[in-house]
PyMOL Python script that loads the backbone (N, CA, C, O; Angstrom):
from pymol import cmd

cmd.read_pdbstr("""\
ATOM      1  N   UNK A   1       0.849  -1.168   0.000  1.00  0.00           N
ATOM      2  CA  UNK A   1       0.000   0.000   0.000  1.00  0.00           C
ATOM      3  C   UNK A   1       0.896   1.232   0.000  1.00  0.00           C
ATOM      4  O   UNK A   1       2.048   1.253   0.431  1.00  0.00           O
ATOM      5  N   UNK A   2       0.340   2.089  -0.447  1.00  0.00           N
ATOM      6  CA  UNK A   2       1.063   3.453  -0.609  1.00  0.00           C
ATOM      7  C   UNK A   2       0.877   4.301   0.120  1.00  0.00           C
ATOM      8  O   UNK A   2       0.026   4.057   0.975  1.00  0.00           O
ATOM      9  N   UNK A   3       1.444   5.476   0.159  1.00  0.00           N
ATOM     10  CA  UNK A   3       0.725   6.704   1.288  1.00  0.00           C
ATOM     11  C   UNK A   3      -0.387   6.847   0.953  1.00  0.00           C
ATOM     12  O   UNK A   3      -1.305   6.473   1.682  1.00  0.00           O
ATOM     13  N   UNK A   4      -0.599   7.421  -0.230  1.00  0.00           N
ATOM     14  CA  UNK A   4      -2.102   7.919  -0.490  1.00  0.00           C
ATOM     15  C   UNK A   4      -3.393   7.103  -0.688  1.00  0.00           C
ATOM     16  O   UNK A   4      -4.428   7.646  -1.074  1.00  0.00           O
ATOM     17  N   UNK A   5      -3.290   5.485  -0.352  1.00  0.00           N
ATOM     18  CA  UNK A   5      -4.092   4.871  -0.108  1.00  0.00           C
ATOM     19  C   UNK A   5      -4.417   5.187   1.016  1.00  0.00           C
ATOM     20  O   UNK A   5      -5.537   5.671   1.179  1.00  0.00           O
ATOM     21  N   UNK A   6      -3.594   5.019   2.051  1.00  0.00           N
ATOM     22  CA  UNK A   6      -4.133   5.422   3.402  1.00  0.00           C
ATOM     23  C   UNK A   6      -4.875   6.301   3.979  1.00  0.00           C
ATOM     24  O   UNK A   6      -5.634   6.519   4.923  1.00  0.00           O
ATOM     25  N   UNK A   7      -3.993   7.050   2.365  1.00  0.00           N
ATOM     26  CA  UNK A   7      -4.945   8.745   3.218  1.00  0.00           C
ATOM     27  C   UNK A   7      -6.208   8.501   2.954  1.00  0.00           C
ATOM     28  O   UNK A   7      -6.982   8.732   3.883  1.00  0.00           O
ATOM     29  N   UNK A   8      -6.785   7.991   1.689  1.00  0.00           N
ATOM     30  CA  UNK A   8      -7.779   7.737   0.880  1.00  0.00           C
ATOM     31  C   UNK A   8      -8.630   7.014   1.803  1.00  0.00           C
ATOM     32  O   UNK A   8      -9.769   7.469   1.908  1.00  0.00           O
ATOM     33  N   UNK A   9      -8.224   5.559   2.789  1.00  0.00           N
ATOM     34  CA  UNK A   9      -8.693   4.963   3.524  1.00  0.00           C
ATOM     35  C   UNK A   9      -9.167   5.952   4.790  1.00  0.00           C
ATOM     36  O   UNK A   9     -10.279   5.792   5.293  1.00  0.00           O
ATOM     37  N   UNK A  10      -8.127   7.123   5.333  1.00  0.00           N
ATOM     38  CA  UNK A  10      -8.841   7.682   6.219  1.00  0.00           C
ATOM     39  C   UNK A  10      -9.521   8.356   5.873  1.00  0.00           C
ATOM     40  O   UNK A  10     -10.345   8.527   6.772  1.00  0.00           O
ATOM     41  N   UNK A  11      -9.818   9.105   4.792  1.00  0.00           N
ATOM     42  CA  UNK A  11     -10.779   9.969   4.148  1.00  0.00           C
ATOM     43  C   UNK A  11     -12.066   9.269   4.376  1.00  0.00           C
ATOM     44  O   UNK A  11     -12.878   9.749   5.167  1.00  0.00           O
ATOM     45  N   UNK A  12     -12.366   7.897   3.580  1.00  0.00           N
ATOM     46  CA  UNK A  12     -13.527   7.335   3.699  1.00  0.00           C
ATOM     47  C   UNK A  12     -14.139   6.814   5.020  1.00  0.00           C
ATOM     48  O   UNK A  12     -15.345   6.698   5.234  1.00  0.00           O
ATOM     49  N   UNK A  13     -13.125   6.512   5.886  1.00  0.00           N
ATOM     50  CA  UNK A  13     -13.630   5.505   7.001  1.00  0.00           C
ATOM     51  C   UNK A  13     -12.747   6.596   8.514  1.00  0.00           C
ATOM     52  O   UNK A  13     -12.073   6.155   9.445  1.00  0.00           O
ATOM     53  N   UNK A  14     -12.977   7.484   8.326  1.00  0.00           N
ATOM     54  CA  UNK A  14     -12.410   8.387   9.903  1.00  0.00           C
ATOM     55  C   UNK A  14     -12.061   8.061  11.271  1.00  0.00           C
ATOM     56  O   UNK A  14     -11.044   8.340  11.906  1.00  0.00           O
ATOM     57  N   UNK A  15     -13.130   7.397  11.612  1.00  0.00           N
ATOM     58  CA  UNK A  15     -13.637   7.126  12.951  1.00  0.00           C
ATOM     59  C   UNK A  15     -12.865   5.663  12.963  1.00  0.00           C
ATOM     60  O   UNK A  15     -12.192   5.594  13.991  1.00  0.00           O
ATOM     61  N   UNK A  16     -12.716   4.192  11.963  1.00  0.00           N
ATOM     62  CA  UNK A  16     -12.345   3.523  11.542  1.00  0.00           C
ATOM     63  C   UNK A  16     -10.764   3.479  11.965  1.00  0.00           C
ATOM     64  O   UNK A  16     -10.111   2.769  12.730  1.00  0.00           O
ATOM     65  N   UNK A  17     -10.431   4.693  11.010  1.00  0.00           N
ATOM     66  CA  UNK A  17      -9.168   4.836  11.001  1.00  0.00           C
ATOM     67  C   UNK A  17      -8.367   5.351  12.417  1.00  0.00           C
ATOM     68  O   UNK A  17      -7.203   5.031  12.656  1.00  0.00           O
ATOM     69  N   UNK A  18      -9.047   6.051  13.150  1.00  0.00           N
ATOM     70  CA  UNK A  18      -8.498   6.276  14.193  1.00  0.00           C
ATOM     71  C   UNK A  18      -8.160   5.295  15.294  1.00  0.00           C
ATOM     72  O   UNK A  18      -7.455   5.791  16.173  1.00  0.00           O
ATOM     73  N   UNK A  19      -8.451   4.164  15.445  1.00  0.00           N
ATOM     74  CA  UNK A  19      -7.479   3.173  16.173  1.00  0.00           C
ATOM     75  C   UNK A  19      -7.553   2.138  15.283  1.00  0.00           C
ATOM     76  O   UNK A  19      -7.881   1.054  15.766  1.00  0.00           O
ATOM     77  N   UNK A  20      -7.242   2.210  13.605  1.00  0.00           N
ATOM     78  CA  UNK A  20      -7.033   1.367  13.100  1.00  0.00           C
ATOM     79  C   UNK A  20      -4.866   1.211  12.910  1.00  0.00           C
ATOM     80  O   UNK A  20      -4.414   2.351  12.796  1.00  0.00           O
ATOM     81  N   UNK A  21      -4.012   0.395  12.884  1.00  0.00           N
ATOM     82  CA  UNK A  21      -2.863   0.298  12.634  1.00  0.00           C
ATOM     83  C   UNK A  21      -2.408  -0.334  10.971  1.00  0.00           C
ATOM     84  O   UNK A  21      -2.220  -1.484  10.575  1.00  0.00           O
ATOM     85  N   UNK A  22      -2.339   1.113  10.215  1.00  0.00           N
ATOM     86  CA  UNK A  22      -2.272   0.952   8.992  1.00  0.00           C
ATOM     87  C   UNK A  22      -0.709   1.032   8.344  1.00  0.00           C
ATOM     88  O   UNK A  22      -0.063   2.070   8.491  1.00  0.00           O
ATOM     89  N   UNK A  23      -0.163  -0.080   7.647  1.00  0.00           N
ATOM     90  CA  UNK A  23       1.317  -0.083   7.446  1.00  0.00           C
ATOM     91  C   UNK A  23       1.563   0.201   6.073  1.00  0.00           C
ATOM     92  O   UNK A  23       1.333  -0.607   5.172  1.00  0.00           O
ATOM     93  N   UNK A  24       2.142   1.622   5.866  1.00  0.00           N
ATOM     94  CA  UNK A  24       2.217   1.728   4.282  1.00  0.00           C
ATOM     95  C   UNK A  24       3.936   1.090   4.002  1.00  0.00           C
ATOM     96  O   UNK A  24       4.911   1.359   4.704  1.00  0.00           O
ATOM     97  N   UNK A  25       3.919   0.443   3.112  1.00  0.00           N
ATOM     98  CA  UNK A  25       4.950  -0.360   2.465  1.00  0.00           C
ATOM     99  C   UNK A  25       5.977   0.119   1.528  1.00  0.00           C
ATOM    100  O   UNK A  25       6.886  -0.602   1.117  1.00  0.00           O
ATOM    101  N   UNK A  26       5.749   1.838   1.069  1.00  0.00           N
ATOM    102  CA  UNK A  26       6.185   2.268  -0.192  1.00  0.00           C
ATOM    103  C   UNK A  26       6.851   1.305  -1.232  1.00  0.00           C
ATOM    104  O   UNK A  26       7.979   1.360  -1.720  1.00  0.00           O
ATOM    105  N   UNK A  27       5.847   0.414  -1.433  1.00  0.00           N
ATOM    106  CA  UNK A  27       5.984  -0.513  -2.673  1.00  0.00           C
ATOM    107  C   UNK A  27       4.781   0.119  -3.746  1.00  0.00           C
ATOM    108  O   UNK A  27       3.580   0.099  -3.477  1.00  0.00           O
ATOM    109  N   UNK A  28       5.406   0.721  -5.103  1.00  0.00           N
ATOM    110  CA  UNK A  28       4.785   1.071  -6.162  1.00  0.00           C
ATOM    111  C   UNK A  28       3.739   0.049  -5.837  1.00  0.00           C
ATOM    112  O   UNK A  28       3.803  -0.901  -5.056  1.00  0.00           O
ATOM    113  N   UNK A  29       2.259   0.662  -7.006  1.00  0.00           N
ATOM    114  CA  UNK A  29       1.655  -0.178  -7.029  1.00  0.00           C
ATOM    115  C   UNK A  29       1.443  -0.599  -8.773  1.00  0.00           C
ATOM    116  O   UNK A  29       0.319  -0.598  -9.275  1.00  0.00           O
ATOM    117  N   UNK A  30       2.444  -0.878  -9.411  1.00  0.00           N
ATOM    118  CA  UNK A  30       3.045  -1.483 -10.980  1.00  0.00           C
ATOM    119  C   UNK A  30       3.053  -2.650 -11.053  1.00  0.00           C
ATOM    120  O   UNK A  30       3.245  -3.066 -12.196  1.00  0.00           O
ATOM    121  N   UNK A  31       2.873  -3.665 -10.007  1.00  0.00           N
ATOM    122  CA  UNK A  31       3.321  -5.275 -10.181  1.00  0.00           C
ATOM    123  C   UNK A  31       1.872  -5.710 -10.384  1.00  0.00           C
ATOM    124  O   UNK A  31       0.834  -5.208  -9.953  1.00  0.00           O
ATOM    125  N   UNK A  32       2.139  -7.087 -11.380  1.00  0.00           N
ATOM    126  CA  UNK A  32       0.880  -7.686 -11.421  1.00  0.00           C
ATOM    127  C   UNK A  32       0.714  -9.114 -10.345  1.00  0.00           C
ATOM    128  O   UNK A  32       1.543  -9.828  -9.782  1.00  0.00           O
ATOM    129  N   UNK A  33      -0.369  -9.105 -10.380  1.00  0.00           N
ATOM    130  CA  UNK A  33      -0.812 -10.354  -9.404  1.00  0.00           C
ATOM    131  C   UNK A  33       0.463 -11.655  -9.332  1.00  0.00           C
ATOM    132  O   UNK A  33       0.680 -12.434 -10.260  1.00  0.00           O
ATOM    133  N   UNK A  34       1.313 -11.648  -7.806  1.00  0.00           N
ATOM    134  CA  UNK A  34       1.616 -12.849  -7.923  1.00  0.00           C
ATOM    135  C   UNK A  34       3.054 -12.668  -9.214  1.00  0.00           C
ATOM    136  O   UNK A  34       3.280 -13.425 -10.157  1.00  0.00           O
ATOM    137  N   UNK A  35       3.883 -11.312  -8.780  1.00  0.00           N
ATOM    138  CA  UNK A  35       4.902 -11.320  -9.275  1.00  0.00           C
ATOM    139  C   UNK A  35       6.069 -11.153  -8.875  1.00  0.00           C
ATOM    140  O   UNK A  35       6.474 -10.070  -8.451  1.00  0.00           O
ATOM    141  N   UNK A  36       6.777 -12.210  -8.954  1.00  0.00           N
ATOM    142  CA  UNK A  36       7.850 -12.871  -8.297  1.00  0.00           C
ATOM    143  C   UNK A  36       9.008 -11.366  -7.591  1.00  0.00           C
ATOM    144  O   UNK A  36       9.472 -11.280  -6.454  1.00  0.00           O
ATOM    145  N   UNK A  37       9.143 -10.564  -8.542  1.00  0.00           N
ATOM    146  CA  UNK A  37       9.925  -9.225  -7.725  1.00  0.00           C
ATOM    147  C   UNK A  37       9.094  -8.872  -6.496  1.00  0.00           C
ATOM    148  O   UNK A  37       9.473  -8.752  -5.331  1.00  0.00           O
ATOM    149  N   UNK A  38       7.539  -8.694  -7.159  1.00  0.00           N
ATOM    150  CA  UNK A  38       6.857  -7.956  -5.900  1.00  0.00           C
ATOM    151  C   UNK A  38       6.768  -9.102  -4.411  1.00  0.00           C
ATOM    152  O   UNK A  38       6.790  -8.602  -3.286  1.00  0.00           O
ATOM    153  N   UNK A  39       6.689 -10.353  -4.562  1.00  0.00           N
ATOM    154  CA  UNK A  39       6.985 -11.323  -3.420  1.00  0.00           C
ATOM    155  C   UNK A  39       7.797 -10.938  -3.130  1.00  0.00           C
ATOM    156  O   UNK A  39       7.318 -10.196  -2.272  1.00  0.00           O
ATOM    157  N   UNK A  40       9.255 -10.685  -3.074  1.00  0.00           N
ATOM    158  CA  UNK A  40      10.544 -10.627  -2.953  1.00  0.00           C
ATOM    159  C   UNK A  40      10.197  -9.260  -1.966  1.00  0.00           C
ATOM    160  O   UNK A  40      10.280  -9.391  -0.745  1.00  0.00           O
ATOM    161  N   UNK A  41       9.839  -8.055  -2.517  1.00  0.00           N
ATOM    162  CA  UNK A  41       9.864  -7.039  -1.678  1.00  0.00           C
ATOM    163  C   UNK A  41       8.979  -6.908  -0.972  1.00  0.00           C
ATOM    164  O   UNK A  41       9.213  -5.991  -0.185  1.00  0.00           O
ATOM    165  N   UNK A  42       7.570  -7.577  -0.745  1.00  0.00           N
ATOM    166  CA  UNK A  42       6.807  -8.065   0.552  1.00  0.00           C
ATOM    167  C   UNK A  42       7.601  -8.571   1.201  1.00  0.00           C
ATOM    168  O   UNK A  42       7.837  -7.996   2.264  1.00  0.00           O
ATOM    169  N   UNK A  43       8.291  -9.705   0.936  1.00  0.00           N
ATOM    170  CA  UNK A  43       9.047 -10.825   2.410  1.00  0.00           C
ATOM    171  C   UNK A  43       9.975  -9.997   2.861  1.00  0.00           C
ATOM    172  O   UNK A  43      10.180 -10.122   4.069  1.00  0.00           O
ATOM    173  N   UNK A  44      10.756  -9.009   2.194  1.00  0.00           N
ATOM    174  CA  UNK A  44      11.681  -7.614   2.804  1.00  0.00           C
ATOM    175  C   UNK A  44      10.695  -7.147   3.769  1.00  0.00           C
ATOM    176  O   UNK A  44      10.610  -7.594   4.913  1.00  0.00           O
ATOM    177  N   UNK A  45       9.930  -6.210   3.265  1.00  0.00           N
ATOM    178  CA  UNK A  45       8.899  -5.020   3.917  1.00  0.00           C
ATOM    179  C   UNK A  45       8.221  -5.692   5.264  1.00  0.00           C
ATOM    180  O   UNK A  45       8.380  -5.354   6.437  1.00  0.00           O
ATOM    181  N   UNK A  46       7.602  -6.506   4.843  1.00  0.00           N
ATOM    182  CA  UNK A  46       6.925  -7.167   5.864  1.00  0.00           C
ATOM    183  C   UNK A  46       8.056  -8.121   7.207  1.00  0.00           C
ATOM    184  O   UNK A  46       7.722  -8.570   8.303  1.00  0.00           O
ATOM    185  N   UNK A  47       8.981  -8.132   6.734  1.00  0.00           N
ATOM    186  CA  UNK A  47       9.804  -8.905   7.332  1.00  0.00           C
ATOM    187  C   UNK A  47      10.207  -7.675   8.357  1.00  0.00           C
ATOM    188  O   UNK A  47       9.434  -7.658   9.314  1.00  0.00           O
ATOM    189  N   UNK A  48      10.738  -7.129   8.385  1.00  0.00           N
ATOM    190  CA  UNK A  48      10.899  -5.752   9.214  1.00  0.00           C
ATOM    191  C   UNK A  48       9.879  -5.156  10.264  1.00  0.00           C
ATOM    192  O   UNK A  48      10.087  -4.521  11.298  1.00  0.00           O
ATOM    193  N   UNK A  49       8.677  -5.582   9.643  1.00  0.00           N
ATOM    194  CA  UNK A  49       7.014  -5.387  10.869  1.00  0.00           C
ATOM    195  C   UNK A  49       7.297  -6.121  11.797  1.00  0.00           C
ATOM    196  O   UNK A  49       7.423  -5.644  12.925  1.00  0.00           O
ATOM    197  N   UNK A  50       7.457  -7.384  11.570  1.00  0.00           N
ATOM    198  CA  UNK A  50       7.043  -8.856  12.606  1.00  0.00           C
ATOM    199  C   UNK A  50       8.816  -9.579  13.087  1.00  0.00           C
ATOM    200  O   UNK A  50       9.226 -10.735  13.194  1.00  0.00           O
ATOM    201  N   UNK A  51       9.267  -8.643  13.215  1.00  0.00           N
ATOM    202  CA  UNK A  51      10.719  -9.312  14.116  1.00  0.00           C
ATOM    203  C   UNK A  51      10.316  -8.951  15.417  1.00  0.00           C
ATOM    204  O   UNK A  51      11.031  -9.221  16.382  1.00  0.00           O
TER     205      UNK A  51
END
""", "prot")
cmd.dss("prot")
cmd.show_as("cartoon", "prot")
cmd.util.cbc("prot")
cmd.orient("prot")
């Protein structure tokens, strides 16, 4: 997800968003479904959340 999804997400859902814990990834959003670079830089990104 990107920044401006988020923002987009708090725009729509406010109240939602305020004790929601939203993790932007600055991973473009250019990859198609289930593409082997973009796996690669999830298991990075995400790997860094959950240590």
């Amino acid at each position: 997800m990107e920044d401006r999804y988020a923002e987009r997400l708090a725009e729509l859902f406010p109240e939602a968003m305020q004790s929601a814990r939203v993790e932007t990834l600055d991973i473009p959003d250019v990859y198609e479904f289930m593409d082997k670079e973009l796996i690669e830089l999830l298991k990075i990104q995400v790997g860094t959340l959950i240590r």
